[in-house]
PDB file of the backbone (N, CA, C, O) and the ligand in Angstrom, with CONECT records:
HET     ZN  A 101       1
ATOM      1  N   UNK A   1       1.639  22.298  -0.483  1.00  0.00           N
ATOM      2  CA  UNK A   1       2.444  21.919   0.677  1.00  0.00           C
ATOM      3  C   UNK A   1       1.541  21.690   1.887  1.00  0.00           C
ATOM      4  O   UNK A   1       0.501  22.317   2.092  1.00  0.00           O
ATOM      5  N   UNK A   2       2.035  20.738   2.660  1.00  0.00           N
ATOM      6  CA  UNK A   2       1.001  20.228   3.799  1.00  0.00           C
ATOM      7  C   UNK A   2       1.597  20.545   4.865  1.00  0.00           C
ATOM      8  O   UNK A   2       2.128  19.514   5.278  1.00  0.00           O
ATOM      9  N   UNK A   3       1.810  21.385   5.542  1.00  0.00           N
ATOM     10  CA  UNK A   3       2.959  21.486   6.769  1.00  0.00           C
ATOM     11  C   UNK A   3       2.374  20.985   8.365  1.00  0.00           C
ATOM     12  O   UNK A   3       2.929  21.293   9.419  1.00  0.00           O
ATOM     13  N   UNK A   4       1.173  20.179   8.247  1.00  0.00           N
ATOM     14  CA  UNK A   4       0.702  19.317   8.848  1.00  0.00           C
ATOM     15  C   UNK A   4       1.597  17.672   8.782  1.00  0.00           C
ATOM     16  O   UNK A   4       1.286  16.675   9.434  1.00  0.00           O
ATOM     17  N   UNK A   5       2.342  17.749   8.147  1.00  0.00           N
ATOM     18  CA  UNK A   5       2.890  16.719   7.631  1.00  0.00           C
ATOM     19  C   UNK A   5       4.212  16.636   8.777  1.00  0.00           C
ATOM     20  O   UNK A   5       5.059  17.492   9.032  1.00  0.00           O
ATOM     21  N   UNK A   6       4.017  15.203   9.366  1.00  0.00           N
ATOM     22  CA  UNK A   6       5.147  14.691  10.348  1.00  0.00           C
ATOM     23  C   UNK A   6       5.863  14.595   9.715  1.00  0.00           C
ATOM     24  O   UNK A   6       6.808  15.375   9.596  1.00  0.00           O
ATOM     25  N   UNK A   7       5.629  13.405   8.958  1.00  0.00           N
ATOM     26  CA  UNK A   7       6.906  12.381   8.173  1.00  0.00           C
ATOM     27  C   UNK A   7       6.276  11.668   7.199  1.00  0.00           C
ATOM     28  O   UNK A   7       5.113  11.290   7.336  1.00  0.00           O
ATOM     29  N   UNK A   8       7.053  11.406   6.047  1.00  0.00           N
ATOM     30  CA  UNK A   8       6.008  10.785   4.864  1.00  0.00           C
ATOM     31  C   UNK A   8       6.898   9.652   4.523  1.00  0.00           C
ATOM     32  O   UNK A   8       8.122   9.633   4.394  1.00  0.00           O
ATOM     33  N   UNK A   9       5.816   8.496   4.379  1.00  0.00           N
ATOM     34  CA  UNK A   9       6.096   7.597   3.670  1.00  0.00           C
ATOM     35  C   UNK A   9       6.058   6.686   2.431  1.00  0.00           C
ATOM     36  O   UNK A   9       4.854   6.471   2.293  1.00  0.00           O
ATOM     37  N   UNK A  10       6.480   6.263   1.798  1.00  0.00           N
ATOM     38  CA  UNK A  10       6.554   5.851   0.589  1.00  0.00           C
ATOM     39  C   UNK A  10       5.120   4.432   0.286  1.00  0.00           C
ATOM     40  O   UNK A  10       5.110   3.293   0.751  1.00  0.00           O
ATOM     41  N   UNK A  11       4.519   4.816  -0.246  1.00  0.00           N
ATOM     42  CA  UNK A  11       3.003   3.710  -0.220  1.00  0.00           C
ATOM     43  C   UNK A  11       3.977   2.751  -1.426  1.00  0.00           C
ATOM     44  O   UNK A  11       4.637   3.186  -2.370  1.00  0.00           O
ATOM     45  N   UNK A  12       3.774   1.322  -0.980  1.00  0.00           N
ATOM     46  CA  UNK A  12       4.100   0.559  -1.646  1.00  0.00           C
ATOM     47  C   UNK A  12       3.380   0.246  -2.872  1.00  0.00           C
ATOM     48  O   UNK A  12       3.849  -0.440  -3.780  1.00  0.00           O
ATOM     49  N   UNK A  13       2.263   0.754  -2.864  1.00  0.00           N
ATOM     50  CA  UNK A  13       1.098   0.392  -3.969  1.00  0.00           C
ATOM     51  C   UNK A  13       1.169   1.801  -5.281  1.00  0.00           C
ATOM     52  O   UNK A  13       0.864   1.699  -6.469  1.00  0.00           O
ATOM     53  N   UNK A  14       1.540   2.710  -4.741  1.00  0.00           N
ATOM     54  CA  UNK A  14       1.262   3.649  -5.759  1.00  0.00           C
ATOM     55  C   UNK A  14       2.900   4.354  -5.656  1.00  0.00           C
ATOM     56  O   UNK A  14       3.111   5.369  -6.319  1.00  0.00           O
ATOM     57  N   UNK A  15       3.677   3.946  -5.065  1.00  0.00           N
ATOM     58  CA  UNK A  15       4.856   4.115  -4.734  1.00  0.00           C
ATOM     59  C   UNK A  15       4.913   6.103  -4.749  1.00  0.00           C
ATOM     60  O   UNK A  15       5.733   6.848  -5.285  1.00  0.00           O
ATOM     61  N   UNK A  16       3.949   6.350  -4.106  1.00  0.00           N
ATOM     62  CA  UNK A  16       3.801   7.816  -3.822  1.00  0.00           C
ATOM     63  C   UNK A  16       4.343   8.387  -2.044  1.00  0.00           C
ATOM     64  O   UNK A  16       3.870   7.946  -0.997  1.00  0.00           O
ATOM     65  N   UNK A  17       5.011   9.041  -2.123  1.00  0.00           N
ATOM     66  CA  UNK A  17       5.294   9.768  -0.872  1.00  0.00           C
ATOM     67  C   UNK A  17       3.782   9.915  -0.129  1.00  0.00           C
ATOM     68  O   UNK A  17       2.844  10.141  -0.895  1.00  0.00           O
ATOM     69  N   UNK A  18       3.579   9.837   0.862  1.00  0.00           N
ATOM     70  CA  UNK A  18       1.758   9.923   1.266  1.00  0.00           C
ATOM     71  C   UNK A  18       2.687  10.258   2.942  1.00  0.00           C
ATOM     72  O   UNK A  18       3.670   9.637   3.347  1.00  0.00           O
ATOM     73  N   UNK A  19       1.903  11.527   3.704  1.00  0.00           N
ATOM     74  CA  UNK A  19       1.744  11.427   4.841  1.00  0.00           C
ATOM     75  C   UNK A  19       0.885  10.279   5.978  1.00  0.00           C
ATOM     76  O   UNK A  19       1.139   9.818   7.091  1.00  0.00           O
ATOM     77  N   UNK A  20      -0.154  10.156   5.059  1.00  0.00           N
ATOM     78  CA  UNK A  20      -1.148   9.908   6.223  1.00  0.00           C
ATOM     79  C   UNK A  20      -1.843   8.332   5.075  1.00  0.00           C
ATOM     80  O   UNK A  20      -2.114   8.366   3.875  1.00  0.00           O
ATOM     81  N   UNK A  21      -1.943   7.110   6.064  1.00  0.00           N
ATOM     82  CA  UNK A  21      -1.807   5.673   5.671  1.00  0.00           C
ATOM     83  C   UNK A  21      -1.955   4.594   6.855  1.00  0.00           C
ATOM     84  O   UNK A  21      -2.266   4.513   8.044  1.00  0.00           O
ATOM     85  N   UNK A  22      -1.500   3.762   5.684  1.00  0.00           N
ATOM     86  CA  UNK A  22      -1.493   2.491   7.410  1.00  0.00           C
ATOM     87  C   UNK A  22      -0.439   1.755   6.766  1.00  0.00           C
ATOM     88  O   UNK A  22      -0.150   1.518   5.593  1.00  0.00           O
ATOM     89  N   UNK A  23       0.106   1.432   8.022  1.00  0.00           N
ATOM     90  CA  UNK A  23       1.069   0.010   8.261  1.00  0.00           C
ATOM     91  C   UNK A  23       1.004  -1.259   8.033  1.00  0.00           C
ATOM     92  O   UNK A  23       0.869  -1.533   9.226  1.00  0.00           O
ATOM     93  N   UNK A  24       0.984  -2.242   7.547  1.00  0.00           N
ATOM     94  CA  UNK A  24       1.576  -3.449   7.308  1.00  0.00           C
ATOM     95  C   UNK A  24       2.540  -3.810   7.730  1.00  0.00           C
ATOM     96  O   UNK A  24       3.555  -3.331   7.224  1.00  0.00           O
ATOM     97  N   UNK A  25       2.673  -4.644   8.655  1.00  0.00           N
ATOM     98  CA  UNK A  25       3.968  -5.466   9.481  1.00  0.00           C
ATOM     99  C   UNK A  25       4.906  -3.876   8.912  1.00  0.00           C
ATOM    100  O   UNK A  25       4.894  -2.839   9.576  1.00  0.00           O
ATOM    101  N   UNK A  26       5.493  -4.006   7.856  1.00  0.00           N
ATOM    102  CA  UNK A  26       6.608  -2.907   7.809  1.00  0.00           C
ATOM    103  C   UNK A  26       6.545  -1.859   6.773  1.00  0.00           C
ATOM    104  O   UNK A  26       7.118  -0.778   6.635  1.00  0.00           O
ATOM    105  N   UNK A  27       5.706  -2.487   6.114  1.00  0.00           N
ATOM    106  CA  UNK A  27       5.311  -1.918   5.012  1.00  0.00           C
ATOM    107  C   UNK A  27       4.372  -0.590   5.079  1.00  0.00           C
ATOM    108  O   UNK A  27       3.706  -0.345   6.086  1.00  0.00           O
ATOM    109  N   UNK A  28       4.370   0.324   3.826  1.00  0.00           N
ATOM    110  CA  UNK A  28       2.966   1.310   4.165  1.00  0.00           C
ATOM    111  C   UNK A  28       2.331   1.495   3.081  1.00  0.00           C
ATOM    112  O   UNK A  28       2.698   1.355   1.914  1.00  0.00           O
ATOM    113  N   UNK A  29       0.575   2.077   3.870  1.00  0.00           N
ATOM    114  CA  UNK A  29      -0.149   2.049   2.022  1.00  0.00           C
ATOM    115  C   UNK A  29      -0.761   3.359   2.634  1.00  0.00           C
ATOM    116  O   UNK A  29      -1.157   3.530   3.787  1.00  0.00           O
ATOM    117  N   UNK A  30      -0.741   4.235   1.593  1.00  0.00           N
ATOM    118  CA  UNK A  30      -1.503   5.170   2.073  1.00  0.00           C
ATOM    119  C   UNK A  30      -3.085   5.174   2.005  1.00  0.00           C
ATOM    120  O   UNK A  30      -3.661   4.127   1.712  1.00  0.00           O
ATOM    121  N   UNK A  31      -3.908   6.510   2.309  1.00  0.00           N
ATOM    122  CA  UNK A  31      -5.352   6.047   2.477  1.00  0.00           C
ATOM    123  C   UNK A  31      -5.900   5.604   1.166  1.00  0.00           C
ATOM    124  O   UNK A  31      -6.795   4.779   0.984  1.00  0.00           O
ATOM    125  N   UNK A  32      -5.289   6.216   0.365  1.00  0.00           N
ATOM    126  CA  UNK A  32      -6.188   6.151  -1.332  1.00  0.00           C
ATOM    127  C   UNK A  32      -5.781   5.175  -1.259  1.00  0.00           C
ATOM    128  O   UNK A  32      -6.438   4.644  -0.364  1.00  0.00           O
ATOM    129  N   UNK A  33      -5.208   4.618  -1.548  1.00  0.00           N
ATOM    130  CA  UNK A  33      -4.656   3.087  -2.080  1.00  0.00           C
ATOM    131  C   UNK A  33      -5.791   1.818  -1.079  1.00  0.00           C
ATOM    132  O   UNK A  33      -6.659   1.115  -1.597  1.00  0.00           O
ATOM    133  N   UNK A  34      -5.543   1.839  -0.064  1.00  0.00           N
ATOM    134  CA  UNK A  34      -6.096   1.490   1.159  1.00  0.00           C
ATOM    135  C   UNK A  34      -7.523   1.082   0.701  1.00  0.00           C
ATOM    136  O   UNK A  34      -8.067  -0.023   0.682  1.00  0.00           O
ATOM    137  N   UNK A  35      -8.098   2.697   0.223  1.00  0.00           N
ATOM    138  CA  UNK A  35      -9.512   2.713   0.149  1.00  0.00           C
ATOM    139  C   UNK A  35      -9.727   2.168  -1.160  1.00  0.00           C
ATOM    140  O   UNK A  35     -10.902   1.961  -1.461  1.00  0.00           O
ATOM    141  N   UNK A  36      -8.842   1.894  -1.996  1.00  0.00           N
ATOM    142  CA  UNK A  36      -8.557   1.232  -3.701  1.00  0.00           C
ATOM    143  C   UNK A  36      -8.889  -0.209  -3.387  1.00  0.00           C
ATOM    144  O   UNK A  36      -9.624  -0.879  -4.113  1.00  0.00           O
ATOM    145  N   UNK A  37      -8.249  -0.729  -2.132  1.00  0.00           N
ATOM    146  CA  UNK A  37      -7.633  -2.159  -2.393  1.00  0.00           C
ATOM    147  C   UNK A  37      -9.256  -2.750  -1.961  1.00  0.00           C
ATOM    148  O   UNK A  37      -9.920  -3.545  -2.625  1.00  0.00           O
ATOM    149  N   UNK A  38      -9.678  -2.054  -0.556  1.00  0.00           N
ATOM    150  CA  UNK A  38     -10.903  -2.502  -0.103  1.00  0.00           C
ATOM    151  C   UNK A  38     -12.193  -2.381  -0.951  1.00  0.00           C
ATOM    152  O   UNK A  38     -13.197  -3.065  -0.750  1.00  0.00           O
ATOM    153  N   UNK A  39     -12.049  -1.315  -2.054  1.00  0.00           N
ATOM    154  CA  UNK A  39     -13.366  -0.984  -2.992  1.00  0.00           C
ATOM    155  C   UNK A  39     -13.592  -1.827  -4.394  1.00  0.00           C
ATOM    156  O   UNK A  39     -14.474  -1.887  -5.251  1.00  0.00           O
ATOM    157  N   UNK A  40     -11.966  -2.609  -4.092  1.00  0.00           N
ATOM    158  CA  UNK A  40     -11.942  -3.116  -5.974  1.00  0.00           C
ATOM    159  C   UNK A  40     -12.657  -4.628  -6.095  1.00  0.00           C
ATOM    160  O   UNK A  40     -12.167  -5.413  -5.282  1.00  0.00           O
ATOM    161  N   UNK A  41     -13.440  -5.057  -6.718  1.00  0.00           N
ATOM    162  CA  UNK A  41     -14.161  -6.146  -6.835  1.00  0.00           C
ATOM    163  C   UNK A  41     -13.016  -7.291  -7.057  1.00  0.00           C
ATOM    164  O   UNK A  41     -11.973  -6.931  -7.604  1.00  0.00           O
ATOM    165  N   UNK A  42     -13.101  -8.070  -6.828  1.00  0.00           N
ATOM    166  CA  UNK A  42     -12.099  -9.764  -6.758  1.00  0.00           C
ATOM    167  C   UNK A  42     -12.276  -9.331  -8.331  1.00  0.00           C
ATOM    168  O   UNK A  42     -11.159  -9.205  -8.833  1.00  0.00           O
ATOM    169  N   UNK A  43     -13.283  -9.077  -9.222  1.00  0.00           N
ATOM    170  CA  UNK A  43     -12.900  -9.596 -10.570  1.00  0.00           C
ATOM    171  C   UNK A  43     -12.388  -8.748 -11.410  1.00  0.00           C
ATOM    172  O   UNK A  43     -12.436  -9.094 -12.590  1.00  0.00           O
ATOM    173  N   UNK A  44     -11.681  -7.260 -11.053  1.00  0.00           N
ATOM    174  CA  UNK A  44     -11.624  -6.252 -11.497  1.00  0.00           C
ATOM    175  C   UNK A  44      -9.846  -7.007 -11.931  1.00  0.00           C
ATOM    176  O   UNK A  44      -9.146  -7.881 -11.420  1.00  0.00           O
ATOM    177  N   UNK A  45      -9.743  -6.305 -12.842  1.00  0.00           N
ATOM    178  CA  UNK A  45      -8.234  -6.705 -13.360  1.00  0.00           C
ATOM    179  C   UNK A  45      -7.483  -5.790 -12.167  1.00  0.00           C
ATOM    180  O   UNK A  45      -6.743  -6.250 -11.298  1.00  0.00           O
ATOM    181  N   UNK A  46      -7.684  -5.035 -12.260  1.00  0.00           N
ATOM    182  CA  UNK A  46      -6.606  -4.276 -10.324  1.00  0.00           C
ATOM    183  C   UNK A  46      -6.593  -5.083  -9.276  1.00  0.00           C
ATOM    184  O   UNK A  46      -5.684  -5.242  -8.462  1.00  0.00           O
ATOM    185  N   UNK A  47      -7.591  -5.566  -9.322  1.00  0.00           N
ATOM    186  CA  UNK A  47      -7.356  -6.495  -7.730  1.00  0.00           C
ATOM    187  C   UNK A  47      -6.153  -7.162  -7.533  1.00  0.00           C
ATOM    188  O   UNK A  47      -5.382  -7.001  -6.587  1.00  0.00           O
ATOM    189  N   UNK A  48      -5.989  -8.200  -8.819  1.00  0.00           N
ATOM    190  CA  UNK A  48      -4.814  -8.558  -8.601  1.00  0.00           C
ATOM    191  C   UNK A  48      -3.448  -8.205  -8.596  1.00  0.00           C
ATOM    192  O   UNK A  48      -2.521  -8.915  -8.204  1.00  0.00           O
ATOM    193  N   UNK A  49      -3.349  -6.499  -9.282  1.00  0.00           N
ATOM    194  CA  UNK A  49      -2.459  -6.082  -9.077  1.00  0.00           C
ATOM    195  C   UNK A  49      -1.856  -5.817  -7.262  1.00  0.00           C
ATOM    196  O   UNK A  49      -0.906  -6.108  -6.536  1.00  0.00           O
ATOM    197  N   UNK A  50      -3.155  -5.080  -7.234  1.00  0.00           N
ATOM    198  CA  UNK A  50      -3.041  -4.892  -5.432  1.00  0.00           C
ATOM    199  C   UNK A  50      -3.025  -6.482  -4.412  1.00  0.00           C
ATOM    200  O   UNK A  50      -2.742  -6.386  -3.218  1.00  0.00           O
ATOM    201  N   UNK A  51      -3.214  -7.284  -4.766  1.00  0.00           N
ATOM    202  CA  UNK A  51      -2.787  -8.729  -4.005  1.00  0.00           C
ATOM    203  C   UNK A  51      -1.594  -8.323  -4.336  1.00  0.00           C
ATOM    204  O   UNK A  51      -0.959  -7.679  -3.501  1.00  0.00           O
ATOM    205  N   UNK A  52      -0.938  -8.643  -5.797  1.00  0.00           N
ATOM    206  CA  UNK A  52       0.152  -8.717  -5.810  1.00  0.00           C
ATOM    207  C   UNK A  52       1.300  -8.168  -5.317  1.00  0.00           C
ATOM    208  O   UNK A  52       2.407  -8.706  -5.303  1.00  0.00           O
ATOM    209  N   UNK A  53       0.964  -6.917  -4.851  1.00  0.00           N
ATOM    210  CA  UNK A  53       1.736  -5.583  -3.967  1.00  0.00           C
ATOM    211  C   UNK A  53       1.269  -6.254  -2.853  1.00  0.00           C
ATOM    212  O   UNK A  53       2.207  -6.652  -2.163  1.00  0.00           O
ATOM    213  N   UNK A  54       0.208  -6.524  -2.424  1.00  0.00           N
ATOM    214  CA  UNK A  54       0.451  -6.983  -0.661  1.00  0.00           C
ATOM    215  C   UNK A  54       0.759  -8.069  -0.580  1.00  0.00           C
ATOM    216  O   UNK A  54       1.092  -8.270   0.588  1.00  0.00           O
ATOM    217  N   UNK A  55       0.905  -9.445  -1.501  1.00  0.00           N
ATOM    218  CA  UNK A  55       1.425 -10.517  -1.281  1.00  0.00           C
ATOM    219  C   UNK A  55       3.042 -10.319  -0.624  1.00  0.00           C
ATOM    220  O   UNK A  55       3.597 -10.909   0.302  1.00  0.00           O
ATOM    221  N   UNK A  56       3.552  -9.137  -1.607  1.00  0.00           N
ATOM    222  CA  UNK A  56       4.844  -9.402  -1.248  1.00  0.00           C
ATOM    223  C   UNK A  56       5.577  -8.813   0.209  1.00  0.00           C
ATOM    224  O   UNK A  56       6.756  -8.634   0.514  1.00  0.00           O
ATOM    225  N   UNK A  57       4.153  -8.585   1.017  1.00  0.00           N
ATOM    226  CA  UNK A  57       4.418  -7.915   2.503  1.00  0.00           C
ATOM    227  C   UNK A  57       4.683  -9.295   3.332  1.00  0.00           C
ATOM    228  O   UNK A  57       5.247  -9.383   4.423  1.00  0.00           O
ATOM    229  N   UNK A  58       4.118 -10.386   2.517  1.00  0.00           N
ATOM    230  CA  UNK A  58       3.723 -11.654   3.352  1.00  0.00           C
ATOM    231  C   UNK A  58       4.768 -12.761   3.120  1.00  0.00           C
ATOM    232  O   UNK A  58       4.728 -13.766   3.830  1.00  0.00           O
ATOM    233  N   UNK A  59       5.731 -12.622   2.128  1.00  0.00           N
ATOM    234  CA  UNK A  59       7.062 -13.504   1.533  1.00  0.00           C
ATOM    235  C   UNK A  59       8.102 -12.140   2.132  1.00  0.00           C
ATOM    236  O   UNK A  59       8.323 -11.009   1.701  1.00  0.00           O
ATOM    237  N   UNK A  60       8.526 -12.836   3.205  1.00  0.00           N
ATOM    238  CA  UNK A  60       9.939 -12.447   3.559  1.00  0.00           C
ATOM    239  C   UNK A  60      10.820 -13.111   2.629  1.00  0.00           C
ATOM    240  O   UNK A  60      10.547 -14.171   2.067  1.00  0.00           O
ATOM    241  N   UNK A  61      12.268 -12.216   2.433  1.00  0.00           N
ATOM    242  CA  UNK A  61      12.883 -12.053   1.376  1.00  0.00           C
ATOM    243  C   UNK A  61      13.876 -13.666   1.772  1.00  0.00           C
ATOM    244  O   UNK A  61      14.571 -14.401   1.069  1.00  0.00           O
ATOM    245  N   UNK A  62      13.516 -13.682   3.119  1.00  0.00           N
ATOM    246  CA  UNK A  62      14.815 -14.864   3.752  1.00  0.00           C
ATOM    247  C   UNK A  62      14.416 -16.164   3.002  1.00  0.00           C
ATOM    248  O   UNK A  62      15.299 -17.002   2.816  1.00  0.00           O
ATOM    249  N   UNK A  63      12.945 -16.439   2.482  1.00  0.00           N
ATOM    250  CA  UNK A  63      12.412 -17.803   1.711  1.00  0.00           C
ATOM    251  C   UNK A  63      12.870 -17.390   0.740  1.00  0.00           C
ATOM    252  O   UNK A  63      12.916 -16.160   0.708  1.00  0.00           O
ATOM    253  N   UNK A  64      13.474 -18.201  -0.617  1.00  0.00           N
ATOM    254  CA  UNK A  64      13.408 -18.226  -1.729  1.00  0.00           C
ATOM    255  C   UNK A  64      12.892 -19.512  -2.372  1.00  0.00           C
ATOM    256  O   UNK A  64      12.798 -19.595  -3.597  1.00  0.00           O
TER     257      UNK A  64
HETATM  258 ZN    ZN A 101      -0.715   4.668  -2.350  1.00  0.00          ZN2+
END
């Protein structure tokens, strides 16, 4: 238990409850993930998973 803990939010990438992260327009990623997305090589088969989780910060739902 972390009772340092404000308020937790749901990381879109690992879909884990995480206190502590960053924002995207509305979205949140926590630090691991964060530090995942920035460490993973373009040719790593994850990378594109993680585009694919932040692409969808960038397609509002109003385009189809
Ligand atoms: Zn995460």
């Amino acid at each position: 238990m972390n009772e340092t803990s404000s308020h937790e939010e749901t990381c879109i990438v690992c879909e884990t409850k995480k206190s502590r992260g960053i924002h995207i327009y509305t979205k949140f990623i926590c630090l691991e993930c964060e530090k995942k997305v920035v460490s993973t090589p373009t040719s790593d088969p994850n990378y594109e998973f993680f585009v694919r989780k932040l692409k969808s910060l960038h397609t509002p739902t109003l385009y189809s």
